[in-house]
N, CA, C and O atoms as a Tinker XYZ file with bonds, in Angstrom:
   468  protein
     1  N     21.679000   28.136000   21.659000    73     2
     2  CA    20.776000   27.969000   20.531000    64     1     3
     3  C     20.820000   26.499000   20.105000    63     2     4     5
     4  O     21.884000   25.880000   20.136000    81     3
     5  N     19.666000   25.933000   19.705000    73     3     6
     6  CA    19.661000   24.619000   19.718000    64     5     7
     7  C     19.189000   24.327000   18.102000    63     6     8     9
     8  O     18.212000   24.954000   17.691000    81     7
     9  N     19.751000   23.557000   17.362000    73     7    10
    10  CA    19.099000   23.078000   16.362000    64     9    11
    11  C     18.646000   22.027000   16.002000    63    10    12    13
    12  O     19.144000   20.937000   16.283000    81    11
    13  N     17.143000   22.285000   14.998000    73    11    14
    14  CA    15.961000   21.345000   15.432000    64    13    15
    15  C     16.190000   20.694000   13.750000    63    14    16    17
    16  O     16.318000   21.261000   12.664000    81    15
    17  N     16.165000   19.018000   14.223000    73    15    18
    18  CA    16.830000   18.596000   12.825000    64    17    19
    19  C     15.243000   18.322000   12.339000    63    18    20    21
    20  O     14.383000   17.854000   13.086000    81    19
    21  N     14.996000   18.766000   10.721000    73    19    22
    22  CA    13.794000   17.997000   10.464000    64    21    23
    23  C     13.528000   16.635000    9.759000    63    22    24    25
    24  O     14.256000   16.214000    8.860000    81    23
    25  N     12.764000   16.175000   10.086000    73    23    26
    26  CA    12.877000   14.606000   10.288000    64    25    27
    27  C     11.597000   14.153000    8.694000    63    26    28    29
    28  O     10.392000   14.376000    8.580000    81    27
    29  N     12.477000   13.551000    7.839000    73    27    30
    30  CA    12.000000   13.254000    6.075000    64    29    31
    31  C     11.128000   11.953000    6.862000    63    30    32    33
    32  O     11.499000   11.157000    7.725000    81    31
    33  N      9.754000   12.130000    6.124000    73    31    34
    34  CA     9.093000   11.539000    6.206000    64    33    35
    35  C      9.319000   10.161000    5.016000    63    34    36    37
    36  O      9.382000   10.705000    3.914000    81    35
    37  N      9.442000    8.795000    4.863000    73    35    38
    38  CA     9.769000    8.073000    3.417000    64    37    39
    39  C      8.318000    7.655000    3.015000    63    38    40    41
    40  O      7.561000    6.831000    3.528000    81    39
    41  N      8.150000    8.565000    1.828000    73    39    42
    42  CA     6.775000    8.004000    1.455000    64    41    43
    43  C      6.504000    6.411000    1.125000    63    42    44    45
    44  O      7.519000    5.788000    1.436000    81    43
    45  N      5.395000    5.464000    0.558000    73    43    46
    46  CA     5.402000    4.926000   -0.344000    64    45    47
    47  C      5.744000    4.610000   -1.775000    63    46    48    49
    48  O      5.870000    5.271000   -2.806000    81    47
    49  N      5.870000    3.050000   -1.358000    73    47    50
    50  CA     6.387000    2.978000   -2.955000    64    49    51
    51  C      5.946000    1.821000   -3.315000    63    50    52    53
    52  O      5.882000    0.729000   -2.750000    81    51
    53  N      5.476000    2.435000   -4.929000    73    51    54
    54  CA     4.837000    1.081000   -5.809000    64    53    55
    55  C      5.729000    0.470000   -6.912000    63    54    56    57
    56  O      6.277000    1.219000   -7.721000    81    55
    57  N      5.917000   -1.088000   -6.978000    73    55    58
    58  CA     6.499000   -1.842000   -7.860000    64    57    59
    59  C      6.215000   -1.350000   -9.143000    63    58    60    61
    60  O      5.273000   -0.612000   -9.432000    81    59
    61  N      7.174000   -1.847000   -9.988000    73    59    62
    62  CA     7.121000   -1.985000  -11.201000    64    61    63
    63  C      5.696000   -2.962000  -11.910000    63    62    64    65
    64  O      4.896000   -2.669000  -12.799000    81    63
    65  N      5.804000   -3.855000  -11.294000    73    63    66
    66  CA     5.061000   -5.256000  -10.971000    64    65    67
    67  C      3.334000   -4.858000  -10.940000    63    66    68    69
    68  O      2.386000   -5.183000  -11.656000    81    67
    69  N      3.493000   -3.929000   -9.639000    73    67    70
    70  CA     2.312000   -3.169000   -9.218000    64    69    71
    71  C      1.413000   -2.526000   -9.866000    63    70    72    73
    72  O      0.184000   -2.591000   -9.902000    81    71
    73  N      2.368000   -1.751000  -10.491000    73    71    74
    74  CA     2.290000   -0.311000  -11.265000    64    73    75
    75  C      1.200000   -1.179000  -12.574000    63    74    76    77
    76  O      0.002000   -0.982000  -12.779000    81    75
    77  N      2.159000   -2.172000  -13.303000    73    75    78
    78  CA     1.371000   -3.236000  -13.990000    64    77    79
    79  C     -0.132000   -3.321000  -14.350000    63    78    80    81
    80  O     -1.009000   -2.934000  -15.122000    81    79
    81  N      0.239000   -4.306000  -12.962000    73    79    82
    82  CA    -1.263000   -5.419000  -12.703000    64    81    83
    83  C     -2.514000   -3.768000  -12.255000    63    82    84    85
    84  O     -3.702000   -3.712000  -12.574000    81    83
    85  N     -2.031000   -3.085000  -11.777000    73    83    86
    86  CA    -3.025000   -1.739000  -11.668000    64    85    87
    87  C     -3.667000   -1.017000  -12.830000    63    86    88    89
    88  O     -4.836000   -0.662000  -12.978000    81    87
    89  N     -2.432000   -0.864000  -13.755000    73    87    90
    90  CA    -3.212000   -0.692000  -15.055000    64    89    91
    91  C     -3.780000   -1.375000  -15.974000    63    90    92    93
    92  O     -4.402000   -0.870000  -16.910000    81    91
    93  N     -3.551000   -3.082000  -15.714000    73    91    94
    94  CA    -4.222000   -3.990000  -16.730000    64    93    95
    95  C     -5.509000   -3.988000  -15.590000    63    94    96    97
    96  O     -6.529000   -4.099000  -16.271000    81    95
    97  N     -5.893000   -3.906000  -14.108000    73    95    98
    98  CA    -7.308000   -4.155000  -13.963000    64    97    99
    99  C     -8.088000   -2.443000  -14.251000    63    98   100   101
   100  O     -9.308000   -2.394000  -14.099000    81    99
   101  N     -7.565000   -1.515000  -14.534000    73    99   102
   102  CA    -8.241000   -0.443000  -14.599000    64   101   103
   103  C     -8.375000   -0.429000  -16.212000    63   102   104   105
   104  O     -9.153000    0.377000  -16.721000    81   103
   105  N     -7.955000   -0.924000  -16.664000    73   103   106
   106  CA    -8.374000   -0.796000  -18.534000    64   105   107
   107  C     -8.929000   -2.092000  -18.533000    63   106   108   109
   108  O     -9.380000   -2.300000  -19.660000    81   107
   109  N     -9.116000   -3.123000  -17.744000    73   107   110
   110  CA   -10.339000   -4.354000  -18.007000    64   109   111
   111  C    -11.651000   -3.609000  -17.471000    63   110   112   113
   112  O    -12.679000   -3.853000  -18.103000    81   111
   113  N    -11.755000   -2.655000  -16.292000    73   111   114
   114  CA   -12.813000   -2.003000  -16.192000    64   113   115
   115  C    -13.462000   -1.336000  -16.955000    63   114   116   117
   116  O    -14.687000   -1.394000  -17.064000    81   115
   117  N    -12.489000   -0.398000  -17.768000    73   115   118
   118  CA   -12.521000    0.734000  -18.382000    64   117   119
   119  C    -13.018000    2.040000  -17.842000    63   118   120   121
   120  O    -13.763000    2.778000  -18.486000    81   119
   121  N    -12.531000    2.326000  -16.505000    73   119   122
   122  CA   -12.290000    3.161000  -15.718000    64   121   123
   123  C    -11.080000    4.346000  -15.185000    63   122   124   125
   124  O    -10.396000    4.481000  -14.170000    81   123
   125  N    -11.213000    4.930000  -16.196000    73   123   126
   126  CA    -9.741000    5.605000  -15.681000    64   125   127
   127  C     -9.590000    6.391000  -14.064000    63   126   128   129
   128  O     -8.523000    6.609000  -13.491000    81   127
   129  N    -10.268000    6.556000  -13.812000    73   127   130
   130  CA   -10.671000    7.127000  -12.278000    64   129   131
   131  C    -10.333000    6.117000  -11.188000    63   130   132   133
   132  O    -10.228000    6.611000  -10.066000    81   131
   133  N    -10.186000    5.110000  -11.266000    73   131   134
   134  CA   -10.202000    3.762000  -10.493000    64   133   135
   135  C     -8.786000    4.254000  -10.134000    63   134   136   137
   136  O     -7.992000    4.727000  -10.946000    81   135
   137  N     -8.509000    4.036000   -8.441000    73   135   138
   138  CA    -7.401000    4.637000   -8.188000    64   137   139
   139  C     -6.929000    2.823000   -6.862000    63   138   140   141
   140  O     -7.690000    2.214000   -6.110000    81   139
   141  N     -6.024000    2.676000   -7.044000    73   139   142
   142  CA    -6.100000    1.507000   -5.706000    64   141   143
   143  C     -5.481000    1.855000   -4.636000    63   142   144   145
   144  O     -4.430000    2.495000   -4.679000    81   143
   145  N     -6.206000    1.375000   -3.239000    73   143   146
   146  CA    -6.071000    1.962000   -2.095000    64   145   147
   147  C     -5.670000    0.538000   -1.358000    63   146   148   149
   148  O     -6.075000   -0.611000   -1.535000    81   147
   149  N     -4.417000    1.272000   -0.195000    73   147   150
   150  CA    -4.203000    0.076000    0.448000    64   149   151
   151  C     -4.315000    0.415000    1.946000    63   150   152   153
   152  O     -3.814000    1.475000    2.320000    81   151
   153  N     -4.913000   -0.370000    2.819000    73   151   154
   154  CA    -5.371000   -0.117000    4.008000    64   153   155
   155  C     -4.982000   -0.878000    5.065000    63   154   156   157
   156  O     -4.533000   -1.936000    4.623000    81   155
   157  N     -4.938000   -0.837000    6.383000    73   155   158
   158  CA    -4.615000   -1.508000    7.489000    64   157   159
   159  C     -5.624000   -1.538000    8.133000    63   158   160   161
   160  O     -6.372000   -0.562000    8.196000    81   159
   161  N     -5.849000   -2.636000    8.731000    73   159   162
   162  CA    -7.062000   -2.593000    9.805000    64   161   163
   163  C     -6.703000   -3.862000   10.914000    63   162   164   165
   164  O     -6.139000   -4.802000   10.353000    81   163
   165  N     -6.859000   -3.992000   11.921000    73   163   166
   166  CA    -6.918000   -5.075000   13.564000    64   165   167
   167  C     -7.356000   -6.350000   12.685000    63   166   168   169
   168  O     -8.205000   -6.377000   11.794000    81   167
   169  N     -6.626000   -7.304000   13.128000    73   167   170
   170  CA    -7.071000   -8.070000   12.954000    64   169   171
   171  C     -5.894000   -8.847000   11.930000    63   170   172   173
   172  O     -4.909000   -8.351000   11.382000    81   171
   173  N     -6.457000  -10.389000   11.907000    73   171   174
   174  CA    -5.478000  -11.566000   11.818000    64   173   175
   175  C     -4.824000  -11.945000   12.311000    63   174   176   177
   176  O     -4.842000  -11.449000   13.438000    81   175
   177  N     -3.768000  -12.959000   12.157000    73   175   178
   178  CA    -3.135000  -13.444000   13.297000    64   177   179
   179  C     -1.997000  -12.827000   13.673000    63   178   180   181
   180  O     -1.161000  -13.404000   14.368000    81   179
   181  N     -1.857000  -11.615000   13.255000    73   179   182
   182  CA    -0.712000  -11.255000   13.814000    64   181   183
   183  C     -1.042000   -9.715000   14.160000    63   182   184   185
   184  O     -0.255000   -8.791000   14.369000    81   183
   185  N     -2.241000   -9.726000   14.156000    73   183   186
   186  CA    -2.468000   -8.395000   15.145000    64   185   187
   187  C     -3.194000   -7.374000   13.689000    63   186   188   189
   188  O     -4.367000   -7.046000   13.513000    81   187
   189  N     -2.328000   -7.167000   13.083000    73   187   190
   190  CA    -3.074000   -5.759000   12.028000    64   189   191
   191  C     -2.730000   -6.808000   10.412000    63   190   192   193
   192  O     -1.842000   -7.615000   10.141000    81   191
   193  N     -3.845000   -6.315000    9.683000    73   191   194
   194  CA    -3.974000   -7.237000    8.180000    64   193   195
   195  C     -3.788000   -5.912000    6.991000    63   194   196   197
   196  O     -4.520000   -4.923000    6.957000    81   195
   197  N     -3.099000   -6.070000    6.439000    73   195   198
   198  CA    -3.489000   -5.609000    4.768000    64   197   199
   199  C     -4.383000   -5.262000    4.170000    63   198   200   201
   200  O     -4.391000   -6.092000    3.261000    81   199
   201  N     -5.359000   -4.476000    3.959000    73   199   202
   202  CA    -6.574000   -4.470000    2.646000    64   201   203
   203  C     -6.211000   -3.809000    1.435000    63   202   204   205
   204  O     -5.237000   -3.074000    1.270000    81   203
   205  N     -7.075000   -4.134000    0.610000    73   203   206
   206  CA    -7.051000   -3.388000   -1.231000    64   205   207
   207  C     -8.014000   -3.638000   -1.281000    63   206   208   209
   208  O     -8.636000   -4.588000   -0.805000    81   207
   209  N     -8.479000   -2.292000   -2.248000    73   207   210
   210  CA    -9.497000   -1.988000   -2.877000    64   209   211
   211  C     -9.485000   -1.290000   -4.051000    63   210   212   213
   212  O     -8.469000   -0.598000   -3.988000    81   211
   213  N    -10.049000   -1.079000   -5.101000    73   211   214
   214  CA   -10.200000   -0.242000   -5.720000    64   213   215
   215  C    -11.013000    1.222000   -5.595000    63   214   216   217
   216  O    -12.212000    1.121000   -5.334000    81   215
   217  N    -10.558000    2.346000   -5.729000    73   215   218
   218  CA   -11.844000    3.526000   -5.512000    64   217   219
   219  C    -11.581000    4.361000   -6.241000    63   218   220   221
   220  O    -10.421000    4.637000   -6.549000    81   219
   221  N    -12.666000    4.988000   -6.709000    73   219   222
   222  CA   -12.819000    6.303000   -7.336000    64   221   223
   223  C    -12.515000    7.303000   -6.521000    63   222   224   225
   224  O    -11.483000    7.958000   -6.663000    81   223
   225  N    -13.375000    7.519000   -5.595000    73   223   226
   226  CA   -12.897000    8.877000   -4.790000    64   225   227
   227  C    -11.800000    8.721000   -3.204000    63   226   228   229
   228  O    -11.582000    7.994000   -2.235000    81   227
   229  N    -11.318000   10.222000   -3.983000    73   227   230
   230  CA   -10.192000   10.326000   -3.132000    64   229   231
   231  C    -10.339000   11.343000   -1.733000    63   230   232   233
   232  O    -10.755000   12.502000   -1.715000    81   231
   233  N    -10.100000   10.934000   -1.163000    73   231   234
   234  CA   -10.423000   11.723000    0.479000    64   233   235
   235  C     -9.456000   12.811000    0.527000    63   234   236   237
   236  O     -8.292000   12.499000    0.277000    81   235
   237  N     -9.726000   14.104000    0.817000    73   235   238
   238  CA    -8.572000   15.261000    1.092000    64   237   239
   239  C     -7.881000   14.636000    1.535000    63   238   240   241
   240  O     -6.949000   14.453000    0.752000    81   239
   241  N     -7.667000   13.777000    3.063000    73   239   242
   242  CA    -6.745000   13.254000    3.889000    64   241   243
   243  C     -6.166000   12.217000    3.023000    63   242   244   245
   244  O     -5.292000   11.449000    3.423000    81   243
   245  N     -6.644000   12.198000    1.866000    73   243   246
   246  CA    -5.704000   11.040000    1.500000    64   245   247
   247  C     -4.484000   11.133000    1.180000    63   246   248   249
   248  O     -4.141000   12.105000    0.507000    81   247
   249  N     -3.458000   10.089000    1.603000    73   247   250
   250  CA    -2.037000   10.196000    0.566000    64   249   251
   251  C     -1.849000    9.820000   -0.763000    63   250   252   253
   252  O     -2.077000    8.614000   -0.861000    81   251
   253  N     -1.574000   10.256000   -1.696000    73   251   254
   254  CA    -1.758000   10.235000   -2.393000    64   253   255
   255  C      0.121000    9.747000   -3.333000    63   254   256   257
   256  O      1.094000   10.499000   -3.379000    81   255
   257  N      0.035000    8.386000   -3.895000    73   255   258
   258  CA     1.865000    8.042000   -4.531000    64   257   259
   259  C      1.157000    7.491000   -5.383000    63   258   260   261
   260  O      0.209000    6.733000   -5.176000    81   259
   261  N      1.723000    7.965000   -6.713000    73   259   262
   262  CA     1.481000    7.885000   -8.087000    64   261   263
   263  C      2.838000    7.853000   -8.541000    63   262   264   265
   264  O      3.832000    8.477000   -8.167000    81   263
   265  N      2.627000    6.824000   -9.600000    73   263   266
   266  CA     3.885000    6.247000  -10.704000    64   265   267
   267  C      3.432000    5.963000  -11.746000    63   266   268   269
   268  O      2.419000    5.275000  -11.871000    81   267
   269  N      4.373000    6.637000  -13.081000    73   267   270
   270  CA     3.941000    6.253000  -14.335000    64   269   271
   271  C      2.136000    6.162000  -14.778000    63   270   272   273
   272  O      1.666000    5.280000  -15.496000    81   271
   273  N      1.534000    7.017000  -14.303000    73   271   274
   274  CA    -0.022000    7.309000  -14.150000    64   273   275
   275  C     -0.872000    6.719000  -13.240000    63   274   276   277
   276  O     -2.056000    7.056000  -13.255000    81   275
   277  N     -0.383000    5.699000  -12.259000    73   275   278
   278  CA    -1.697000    5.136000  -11.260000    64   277   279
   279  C     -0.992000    5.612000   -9.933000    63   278   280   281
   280  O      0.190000    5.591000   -9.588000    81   279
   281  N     -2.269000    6.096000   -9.244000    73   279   282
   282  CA    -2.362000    5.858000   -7.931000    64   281   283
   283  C     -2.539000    5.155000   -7.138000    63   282   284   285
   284  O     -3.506000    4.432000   -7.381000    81   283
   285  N     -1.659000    4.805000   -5.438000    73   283   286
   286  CA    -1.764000    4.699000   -4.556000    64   285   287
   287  C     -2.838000    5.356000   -4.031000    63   286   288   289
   288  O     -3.081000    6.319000   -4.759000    81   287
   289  N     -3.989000    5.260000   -2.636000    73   287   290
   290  CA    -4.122000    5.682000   -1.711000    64   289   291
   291  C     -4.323000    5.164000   -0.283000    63   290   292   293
   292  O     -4.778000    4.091000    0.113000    81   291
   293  N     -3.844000    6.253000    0.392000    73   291   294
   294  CA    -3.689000    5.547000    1.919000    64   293   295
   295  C     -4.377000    6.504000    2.956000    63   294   296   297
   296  O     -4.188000    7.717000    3.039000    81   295
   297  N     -5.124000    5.817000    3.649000    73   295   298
   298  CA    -5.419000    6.743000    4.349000    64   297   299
   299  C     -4.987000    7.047000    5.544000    63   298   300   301
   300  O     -4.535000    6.088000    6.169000    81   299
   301  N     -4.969000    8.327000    6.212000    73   299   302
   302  CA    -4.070000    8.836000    7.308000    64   301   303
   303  C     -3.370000    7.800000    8.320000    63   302   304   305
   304  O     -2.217000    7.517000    8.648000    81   303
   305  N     -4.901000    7.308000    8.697000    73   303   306
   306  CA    -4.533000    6.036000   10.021000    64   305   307
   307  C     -3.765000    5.030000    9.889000    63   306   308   309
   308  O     -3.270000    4.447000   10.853000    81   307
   309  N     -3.531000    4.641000    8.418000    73   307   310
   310  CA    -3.183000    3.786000    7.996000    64   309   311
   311  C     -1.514000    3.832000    7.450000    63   310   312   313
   312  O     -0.658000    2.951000    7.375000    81   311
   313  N     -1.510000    5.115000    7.156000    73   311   314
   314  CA    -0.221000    5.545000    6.648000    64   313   315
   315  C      0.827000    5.770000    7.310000    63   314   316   317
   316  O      1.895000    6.186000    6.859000    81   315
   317  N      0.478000    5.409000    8.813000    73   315   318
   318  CA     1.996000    5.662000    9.473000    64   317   319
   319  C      2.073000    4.171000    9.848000    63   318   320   321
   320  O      3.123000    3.803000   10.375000    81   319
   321  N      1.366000    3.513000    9.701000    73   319   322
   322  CA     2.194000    1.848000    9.330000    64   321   323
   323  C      2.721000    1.345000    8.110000    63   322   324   325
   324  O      3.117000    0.201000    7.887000    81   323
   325  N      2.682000    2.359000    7.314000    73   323   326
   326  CA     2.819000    1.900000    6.287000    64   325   327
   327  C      4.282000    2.902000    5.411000    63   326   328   329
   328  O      4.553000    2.972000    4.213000    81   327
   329  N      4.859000    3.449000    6.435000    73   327   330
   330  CA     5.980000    4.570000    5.958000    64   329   331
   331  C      7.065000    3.815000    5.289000    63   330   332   333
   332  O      7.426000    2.931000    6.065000    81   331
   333  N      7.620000    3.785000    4.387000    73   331   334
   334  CA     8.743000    3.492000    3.576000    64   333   335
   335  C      8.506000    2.303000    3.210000    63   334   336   337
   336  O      9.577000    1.727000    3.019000    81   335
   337  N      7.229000    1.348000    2.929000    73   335   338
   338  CA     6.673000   -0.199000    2.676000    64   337   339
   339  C      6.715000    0.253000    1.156000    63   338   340   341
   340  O      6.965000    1.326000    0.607000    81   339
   341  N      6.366000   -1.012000    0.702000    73   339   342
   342  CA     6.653000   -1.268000   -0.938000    64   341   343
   343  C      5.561000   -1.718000   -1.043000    63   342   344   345
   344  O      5.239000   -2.438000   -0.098000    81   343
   345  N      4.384000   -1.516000   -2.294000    73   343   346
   346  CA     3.455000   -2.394000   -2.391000    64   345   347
   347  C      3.893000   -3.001000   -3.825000    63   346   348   349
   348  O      4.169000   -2.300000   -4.799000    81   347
   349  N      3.908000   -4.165000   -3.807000    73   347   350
   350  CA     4.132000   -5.418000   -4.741000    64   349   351
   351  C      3.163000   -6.217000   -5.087000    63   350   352   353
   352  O      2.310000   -6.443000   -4.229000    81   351
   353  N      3.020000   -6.906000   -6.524000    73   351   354
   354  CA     2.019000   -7.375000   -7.099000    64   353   355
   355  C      2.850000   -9.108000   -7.655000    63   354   356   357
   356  O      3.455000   -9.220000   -8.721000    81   355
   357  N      2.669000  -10.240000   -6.664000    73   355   358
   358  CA     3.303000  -11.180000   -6.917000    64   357   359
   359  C      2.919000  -12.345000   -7.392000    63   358   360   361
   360  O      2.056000  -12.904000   -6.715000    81   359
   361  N      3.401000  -13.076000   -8.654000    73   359   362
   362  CA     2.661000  -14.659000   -8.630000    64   361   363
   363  C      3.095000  -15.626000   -8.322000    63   362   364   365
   364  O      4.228000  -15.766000   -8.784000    81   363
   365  N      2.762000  -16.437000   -7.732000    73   363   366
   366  CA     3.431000  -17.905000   -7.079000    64   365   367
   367  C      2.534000  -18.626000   -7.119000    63   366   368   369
   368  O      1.396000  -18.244000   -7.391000    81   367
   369  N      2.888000  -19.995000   -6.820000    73   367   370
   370  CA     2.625000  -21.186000   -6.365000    64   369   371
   371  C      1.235000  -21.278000   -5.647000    63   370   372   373
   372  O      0.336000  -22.100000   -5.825000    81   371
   373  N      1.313000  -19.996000   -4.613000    73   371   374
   374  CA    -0.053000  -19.668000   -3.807000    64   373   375
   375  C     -1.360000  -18.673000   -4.163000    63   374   376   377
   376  O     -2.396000  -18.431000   -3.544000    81   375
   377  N     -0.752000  -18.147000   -5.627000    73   375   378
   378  CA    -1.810000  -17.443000   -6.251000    64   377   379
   379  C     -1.109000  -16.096000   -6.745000    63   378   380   381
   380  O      0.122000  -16.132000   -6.749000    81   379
   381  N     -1.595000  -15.156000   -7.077000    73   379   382
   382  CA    -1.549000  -14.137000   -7.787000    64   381   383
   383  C     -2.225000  -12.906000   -6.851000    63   382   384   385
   384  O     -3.397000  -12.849000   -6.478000    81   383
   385  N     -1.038000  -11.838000   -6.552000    73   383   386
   386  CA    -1.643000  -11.111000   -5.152000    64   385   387
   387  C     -0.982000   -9.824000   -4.854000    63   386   388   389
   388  O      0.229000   -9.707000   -5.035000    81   387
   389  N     -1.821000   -8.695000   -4.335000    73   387   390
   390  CA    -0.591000   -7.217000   -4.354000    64   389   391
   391  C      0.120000   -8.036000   -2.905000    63   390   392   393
   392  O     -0.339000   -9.053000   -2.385000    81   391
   393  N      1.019000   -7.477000   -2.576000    73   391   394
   394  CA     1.615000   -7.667000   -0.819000    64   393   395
   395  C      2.694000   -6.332000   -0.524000    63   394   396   397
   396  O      3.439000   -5.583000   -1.156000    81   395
   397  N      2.292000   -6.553000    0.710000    73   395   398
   398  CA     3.041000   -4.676000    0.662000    64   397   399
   399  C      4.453000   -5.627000    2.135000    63   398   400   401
   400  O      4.319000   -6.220000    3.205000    81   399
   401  N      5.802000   -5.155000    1.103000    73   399   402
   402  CA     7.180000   -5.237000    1.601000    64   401   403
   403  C      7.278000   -4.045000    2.504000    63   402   404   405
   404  O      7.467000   -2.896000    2.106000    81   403
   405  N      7.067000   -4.590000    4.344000    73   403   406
   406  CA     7.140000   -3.646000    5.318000    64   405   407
   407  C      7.862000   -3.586000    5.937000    63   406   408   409
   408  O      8.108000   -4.605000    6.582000    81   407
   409  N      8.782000   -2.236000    6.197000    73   407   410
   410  CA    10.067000   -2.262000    6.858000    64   409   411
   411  C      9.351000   -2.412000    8.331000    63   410   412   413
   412  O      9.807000   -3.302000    9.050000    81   411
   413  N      8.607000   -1.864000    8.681000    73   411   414
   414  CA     8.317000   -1.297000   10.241000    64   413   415
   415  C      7.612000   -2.787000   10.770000    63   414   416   417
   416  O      7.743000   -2.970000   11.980000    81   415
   417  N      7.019000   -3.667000   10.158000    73   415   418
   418  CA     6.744000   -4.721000   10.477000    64   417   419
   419  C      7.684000   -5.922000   11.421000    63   418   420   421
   420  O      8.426000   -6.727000   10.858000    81   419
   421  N      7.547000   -5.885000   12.550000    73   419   422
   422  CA     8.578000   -6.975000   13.437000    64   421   423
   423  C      8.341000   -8.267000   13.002000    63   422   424   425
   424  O      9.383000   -8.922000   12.974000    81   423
   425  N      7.176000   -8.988000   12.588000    73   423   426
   426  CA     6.899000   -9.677000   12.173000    64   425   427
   427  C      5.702000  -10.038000   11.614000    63   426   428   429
   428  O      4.638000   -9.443000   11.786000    81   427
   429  N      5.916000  -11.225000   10.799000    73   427   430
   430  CA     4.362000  -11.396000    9.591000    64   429   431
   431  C      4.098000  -12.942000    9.672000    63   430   432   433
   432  O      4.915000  -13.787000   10.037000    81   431
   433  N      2.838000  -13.149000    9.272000    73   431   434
   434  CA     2.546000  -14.612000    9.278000    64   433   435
   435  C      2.513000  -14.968000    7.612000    63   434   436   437
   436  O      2.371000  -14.327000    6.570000    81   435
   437  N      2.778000  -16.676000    8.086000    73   435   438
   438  CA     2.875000  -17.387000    6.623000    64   437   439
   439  C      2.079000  -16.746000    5.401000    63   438   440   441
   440  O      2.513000  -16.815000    4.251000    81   439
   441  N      0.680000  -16.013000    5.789000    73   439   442
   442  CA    -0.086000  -15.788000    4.509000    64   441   443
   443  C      0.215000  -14.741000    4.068000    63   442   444   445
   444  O     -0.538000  -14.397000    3.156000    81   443
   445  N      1.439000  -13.650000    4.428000    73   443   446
   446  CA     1.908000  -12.633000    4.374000    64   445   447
   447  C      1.314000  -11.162000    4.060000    63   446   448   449
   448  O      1.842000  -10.189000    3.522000    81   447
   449  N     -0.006000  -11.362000    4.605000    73   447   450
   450  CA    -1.286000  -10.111000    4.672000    64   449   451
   451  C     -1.525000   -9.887000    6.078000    63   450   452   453
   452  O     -2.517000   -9.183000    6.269000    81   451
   453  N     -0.882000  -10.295000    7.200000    73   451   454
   454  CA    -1.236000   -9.917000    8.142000    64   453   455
   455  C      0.346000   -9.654000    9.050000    63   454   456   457
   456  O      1.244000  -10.479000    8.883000    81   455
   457  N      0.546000   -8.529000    9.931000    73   455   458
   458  CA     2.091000   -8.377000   10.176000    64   457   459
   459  C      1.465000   -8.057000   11.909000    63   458   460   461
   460  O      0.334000   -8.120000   12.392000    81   459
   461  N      2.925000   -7.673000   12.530000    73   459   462
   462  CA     3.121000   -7.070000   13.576000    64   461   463
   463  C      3.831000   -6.235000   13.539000    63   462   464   465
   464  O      4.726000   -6.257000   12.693000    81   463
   465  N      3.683000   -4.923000   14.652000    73   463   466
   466  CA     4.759000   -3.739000   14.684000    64   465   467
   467  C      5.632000   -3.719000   15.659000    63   466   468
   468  O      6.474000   -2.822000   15.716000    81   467
């Protein structure tokens, strides 16, 4: 008899920081529905880039990580690059910006929106 270990998926996780700057742009809208979505797609110099958006509607398939009242969403394709990442809302020198802290990422370029796996 063999036993089958089951394997914890680590969801997402949103900053403190995040959590923030999400609710000061959804009460400058005055939208409570405004949910922010973070996405992966080909492309940049290091192969796959970062996106954000804001959206109202939420896709069944969506994942769905909520803190202290705002949502995350991710969508499927996107969400297994994105397993146990941090999304962070940072200001510096180079501007004011979410950036998502990725474990699974081998490497990232200087503008730190675009990674490799």
């Amino acid at each position: 008899m063999s036993v089958v270990q089951q394997q914890t998926i680590t969801p997402l996780f949103l900053s403190d920081s995040a959590v923030s700057k999400v609710r000061e742009l959804v009460e400058e809208e005055g939208n409570e529905d405004l949910k922010l979505r973070v996405f992966v797609t080909g492309g940049g110099c290091s192969g796959f880039q970062y996106g954000f958006s804001f959206d109202e509607a939420q896709d069944d398939e969506d994942a769905v990580i909520e803190k202290d009242g705002i949502s995350l969403l991710v969508d499927p394709m996107s969400y297994q690059y994105l397993v146990g990442a941090t999304v962070d809302y940072q200001e510096g020198l180079q501007g004011s910006q979410f950036v998502v802290q990725n474990p699974n990422a081998s490497s990232t370029c200087g503008c730190g929106s675009s990674f490799t796996i």
